[in-house]
N, CA, C and O atoms as a MOPAC input file, in Angstrom:
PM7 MOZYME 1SCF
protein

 N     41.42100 1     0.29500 1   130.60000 1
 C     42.47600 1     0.08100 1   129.63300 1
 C     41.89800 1    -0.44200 1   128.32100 1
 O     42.38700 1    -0.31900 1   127.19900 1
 N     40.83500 1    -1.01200 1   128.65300 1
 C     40.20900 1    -1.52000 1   127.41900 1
 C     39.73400 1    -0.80200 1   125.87200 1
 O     39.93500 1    -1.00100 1   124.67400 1
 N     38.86100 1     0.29900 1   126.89200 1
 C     38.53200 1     1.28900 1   125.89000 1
 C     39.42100 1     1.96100 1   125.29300 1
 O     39.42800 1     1.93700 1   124.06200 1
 N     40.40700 1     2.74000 1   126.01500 1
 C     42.22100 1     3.40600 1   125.04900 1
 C     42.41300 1     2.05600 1   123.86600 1
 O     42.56200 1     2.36100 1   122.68300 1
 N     42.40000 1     0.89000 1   124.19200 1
 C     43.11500 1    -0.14800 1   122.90900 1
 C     41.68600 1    -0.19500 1   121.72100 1
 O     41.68700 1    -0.74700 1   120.62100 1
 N     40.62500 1     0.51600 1   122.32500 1
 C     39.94400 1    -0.46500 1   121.25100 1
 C     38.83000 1     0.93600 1   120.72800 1
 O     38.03400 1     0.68100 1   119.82400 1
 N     38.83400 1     2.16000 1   121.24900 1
 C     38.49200 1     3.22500 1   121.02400 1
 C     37.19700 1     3.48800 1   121.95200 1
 O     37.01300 1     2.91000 1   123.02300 1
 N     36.09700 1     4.69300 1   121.24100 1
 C     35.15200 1     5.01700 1   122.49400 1
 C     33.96800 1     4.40600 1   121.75200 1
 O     33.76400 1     4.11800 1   120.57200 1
 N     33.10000 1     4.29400 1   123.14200 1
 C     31.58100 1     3.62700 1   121.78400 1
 C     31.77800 1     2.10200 1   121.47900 1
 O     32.13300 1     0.99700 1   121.88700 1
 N     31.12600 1     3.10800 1   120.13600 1
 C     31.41600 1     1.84500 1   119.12000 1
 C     32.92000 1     1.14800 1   118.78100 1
 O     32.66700 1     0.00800 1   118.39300 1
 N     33.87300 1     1.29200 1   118.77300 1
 C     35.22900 1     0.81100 1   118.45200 1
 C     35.63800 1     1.63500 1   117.60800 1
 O     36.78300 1     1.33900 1   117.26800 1
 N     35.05200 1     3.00900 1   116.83200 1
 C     35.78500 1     3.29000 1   115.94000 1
 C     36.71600 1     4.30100 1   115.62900 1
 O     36.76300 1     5.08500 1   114.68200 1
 N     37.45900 1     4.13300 1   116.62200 1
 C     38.37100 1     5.22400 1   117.01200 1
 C     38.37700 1     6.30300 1   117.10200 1
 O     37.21300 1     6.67000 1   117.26000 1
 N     39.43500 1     7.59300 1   117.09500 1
 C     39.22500 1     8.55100 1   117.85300 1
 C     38.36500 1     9.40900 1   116.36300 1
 O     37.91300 1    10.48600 1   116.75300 1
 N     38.11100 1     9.19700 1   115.05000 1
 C     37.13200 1    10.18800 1   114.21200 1
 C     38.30600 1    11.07500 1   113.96500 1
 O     39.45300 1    11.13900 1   114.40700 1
 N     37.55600 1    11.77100 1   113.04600 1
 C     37.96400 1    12.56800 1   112.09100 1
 C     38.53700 1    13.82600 1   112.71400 1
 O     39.17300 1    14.67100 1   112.08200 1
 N     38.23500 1    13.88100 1   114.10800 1
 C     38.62100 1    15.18000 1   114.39100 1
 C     40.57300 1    15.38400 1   115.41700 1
 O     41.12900 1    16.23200 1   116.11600 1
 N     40.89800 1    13.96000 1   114.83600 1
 C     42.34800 1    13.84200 1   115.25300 1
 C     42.93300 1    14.28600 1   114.58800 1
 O     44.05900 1    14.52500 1   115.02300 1
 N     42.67000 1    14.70500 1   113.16700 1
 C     42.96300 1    15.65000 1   112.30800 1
 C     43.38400 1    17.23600 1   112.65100 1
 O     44.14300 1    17.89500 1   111.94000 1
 N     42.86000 1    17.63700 1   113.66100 1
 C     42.85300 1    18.73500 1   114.04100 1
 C     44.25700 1    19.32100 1   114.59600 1
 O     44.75500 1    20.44600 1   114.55600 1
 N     44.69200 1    18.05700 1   115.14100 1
 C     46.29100 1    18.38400 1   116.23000 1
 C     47.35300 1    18.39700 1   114.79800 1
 O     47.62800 1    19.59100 1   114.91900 1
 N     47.84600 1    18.13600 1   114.02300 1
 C     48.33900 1    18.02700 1   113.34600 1
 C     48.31100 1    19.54200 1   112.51500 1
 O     49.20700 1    20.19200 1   111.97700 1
 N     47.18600 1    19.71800 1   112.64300 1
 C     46.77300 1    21.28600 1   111.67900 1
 C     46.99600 1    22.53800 1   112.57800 1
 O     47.46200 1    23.61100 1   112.19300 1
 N     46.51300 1    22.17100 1   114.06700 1
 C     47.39400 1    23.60000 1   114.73000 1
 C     48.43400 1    23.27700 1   114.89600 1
 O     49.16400 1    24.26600 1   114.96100 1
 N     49.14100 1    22.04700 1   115.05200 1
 C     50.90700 1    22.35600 1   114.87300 1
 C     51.24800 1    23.30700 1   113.82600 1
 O     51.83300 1    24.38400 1   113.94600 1
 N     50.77400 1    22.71800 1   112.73700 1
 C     51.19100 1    23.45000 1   111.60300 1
 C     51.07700 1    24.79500 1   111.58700 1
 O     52.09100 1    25.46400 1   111.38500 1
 N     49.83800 1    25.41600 1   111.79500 1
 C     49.84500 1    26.81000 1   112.05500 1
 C     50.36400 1    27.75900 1   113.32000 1
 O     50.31500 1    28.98000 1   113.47000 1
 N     50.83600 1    26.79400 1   114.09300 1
 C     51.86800 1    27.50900 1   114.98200 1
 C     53.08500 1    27.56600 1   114.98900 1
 O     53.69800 1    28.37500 1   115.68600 1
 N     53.94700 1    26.24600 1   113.78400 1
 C     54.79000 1    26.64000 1   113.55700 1
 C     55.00500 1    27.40700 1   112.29500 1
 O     56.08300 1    27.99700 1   112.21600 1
 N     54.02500 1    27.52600 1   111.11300 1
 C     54.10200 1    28.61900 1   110.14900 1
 C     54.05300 1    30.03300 1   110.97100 1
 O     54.84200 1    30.90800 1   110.61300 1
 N     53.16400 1    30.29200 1   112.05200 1
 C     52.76800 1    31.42000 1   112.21800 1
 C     54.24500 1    32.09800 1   112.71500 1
 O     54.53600 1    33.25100 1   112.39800 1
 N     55.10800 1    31.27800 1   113.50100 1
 C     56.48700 1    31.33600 1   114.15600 1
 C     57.17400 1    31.78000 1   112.65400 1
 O     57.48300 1    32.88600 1   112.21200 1
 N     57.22800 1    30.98700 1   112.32100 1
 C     58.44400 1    31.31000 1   110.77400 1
 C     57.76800 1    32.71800 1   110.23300 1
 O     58.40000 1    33.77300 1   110.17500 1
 N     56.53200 1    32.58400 1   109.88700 1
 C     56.03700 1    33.92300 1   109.61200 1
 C     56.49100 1    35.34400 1   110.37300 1
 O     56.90500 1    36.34800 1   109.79300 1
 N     56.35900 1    35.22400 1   111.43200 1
 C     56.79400 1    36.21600 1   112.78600 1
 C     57.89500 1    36.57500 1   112.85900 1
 O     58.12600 1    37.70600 1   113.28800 1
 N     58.94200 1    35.70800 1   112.45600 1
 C     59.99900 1    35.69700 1   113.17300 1
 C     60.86400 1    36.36700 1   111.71900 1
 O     61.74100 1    37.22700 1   111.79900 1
 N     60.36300 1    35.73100 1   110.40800 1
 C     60.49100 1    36.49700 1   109.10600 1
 C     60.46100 1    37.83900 1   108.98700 1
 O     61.36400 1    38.62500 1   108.70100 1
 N     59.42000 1    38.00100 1   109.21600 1
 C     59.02400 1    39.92500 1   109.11600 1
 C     59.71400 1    40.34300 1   110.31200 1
 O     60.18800 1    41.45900 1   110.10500 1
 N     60.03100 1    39.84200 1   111.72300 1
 C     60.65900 1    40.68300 1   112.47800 1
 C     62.02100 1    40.72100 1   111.90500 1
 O     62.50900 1    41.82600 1   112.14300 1
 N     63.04300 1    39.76500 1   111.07400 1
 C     64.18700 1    39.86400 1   110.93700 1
 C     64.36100 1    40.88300 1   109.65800 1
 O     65.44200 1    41.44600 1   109.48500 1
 N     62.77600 1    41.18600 1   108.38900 1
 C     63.35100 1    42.32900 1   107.32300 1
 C     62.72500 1    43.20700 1   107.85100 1
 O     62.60600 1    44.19300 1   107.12400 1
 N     62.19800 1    43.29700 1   108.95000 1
 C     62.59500 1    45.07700 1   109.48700 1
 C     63.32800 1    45.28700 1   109.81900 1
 O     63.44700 1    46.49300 1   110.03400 1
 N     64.29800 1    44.56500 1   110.12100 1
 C     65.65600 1    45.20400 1   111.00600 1
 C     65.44100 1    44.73400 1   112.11000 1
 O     66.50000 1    44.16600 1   112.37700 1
 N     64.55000 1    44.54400 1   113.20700 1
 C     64.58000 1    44.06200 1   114.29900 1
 C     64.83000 1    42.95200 1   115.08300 1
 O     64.49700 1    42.85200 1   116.26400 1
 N     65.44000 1    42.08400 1   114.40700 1
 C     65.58000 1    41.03700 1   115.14400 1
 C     67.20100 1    40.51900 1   115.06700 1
 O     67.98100 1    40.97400 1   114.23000 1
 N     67.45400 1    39.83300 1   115.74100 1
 C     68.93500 1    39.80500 1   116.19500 1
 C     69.99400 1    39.49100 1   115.32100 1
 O     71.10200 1    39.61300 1   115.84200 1
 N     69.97800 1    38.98100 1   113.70000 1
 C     70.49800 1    39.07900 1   112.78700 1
 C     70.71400 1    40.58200 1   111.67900 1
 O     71.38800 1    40.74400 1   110.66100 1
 N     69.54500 1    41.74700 1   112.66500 1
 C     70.00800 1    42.69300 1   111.80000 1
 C     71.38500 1    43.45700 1   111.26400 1
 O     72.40500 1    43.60900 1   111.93600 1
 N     71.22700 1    43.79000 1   110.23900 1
 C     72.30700 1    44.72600 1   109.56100 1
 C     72.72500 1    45.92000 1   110.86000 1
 O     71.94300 1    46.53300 1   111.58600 1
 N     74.01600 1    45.96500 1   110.83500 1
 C     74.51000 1    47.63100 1   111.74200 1
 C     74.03600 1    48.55800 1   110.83400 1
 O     73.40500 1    49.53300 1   111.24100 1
 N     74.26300 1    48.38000 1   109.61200 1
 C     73.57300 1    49.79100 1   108.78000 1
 C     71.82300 1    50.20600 1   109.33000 1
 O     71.21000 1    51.23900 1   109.59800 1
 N     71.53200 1    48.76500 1   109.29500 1
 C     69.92400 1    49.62600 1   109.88600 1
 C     69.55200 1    49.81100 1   111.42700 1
 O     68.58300 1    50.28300 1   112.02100 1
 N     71.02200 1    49.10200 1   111.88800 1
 C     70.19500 1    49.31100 1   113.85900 1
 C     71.17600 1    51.40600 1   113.40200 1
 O     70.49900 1    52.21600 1   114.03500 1
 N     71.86600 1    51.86400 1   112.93700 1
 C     72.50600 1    52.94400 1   113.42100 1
 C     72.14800 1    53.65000 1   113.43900 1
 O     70.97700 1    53.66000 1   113.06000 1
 N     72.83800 1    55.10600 1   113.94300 1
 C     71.84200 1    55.88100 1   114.41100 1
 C     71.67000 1    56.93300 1   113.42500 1
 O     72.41600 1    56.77200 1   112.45800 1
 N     70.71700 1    58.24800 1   113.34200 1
 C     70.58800 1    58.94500 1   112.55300 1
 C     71.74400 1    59.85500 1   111.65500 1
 O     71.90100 1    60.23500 1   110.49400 1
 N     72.47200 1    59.94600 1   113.03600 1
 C     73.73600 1    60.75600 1   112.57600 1
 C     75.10200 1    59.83700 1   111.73600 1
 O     76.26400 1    60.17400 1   111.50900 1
 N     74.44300 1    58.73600 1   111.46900 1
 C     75.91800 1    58.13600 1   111.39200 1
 C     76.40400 1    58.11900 1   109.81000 1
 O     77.30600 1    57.52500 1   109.22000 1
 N     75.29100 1    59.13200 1   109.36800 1
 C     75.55400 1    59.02700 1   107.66400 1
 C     76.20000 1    60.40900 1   106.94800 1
 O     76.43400 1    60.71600 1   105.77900 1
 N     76.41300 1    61.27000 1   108.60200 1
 C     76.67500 1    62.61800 1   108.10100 1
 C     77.57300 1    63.12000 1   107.22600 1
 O     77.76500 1    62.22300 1   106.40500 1
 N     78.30300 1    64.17200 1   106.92000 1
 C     79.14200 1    64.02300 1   106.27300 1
 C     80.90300 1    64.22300 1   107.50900 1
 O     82.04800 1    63.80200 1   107.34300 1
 N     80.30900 1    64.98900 1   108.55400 1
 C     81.62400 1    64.81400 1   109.65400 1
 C     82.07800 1    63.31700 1   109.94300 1
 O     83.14400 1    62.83800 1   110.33000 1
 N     80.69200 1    62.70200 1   109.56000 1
 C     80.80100 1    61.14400 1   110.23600 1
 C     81.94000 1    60.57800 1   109.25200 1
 O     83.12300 1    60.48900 1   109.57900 1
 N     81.49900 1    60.26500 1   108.19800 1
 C     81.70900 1    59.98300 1   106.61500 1
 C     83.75200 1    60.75900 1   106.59700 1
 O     84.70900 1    60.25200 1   106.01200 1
 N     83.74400 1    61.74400 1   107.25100 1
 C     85.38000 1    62.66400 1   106.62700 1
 C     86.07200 1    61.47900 1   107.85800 1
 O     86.95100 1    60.70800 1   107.47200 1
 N     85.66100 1    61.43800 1   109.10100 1
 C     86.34300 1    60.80600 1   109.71200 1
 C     86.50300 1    59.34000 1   109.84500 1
 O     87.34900 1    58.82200 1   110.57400 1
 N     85.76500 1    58.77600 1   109.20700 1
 C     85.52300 1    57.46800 1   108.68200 1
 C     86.96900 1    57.38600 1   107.58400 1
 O     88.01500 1    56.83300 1   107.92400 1
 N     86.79700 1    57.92800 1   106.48900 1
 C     87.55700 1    57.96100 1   105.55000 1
 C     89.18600 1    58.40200 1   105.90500 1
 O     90.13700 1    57.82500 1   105.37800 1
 N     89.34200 1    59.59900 1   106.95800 1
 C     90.59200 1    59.50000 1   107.85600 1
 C     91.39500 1    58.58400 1   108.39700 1
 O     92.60700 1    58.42300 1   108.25900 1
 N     90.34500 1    57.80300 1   109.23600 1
 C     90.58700 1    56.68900 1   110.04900 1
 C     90.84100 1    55.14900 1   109.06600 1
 O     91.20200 1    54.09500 1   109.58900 1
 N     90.58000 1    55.30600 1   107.66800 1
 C     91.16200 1    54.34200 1   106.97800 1
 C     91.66600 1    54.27900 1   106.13800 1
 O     91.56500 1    53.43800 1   105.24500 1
 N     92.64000 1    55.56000 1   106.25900 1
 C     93.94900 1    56.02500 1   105.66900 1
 C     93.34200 1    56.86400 1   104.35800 1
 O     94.26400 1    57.39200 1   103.73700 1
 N     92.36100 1    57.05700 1   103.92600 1
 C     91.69800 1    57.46700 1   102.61400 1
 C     92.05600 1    58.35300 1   101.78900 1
 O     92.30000 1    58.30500 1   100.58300 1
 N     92.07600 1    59.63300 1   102.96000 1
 C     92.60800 1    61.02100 1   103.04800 1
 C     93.83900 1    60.97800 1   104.35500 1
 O     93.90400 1    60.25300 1   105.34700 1
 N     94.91600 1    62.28800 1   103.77600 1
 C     95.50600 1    62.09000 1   104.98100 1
 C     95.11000 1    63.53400 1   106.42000 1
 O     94.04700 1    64.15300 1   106.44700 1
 N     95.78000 1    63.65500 1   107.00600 1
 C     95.59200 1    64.80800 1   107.76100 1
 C     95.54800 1    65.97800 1   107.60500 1
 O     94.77200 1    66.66000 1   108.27400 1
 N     96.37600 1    66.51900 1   106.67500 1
 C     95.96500 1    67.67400 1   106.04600 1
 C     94.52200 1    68.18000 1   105.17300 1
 O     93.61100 1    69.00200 1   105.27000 1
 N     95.00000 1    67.09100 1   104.27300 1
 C     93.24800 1    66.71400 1   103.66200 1
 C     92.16800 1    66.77500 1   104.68600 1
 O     91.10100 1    67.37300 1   104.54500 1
 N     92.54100 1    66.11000 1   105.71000 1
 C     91.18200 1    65.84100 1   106.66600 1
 C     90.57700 1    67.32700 1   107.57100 1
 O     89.43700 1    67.54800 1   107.97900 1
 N     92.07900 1    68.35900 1   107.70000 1
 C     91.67900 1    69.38700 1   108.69900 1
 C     91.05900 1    70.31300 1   107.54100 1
 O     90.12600 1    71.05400 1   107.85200 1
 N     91.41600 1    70.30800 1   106.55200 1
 C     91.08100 1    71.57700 1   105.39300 1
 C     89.55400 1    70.88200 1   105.09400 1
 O     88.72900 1    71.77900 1   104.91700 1
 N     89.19100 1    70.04900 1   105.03100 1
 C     88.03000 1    69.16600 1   104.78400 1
 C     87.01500 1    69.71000 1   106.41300 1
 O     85.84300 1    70.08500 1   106.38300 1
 N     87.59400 1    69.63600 1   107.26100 1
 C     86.87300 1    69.27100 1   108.10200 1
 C     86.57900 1    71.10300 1   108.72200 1
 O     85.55600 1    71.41000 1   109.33400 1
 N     87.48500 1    71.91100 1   108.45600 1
 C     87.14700 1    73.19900 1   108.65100 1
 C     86.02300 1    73.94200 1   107.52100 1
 O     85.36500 1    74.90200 1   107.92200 1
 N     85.87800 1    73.52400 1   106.34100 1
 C     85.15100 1    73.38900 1   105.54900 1
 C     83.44300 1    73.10400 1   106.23300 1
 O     82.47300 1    73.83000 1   106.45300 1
 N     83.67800 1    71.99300 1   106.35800 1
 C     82.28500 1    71.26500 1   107.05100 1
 C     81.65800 1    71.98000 1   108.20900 1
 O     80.47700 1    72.30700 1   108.32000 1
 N     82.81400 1    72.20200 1   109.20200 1
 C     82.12200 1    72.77000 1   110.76300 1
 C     81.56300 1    74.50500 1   110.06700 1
 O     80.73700 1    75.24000 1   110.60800 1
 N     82.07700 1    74.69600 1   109.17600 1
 C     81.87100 1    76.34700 1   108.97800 1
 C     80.11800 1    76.27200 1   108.01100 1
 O     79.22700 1    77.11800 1   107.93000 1
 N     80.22600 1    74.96900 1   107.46300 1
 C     78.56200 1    75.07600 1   106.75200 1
 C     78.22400 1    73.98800 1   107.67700 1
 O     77.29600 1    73.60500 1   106.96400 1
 N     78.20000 1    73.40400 1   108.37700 1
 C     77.03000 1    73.14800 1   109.24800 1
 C     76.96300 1    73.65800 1   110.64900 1
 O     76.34500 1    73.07600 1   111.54200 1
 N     77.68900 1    74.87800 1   110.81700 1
 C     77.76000 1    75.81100 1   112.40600 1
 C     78.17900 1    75.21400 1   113.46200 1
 O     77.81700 1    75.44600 1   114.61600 1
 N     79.07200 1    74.30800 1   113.04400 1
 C     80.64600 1    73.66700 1   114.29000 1
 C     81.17700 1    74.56900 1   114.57300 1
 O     81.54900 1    75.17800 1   113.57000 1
 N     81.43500 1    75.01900 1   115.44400 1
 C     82.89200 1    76.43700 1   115.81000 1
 C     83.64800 1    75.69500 1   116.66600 1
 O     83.42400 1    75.49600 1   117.86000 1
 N     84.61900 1    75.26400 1   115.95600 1
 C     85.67000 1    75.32200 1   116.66600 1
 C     85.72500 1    74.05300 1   117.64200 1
 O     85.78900 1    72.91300 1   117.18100 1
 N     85.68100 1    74.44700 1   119.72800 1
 C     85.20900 1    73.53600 1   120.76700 1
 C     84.48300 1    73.63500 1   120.79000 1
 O     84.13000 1    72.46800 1   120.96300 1
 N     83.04400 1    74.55300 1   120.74100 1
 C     81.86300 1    74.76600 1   120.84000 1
 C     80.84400 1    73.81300 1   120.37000 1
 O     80.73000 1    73.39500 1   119.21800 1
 N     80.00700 1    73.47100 1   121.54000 1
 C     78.99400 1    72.71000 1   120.82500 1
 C     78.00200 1    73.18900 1   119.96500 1
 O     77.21400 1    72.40600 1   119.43400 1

């Protein structure tokens, strides 16, 4: 018990190299904030935007007519003359996939 109160050796405590714990804290918790930064502006991490988790199709323009349907934008008529339009230039027929 003696030596813990009064250091090793000579008495003069634990040296310069107690310095050290203090400095990998630090760089393990920068390296965390760092990490955890770049994973959240790619998109990947659990605060991302729905615009960037979605999927490829969700910007189409069928996507986009029925979007705009569904929040009163256009009404139904608009939407079928619109939407027969669309399936005929991008090769929709009809039920057909």
């Amino acid at each position: 018990m003696n030596t813990l109160a009064h250091g090793w050796g000579d008495g003069g405590g634990p040296g310069p190299w107690i310095l050290l714990f203090p400095l990998v804290w630090a760089l393990v918790i920068g390296g965390g904030i760092a990490l955890s930064r770049r994973t959240v502006r790619r998109g990947r991490g659990p605060w991302a935007r729905a615009a960037v988790r979605a999927a490829p199709g969700a910007h189409s323009p069928l996507t986009i007519l029925g979007r705009r349907f569904a929040a009163g934008e256009i009404d139904e008529d608009e939407y079928w003359r619109r939407l027969s339009v669309l399936s005929e230039e991008f090769g929709h027929r009809g039920g057909t996939a």
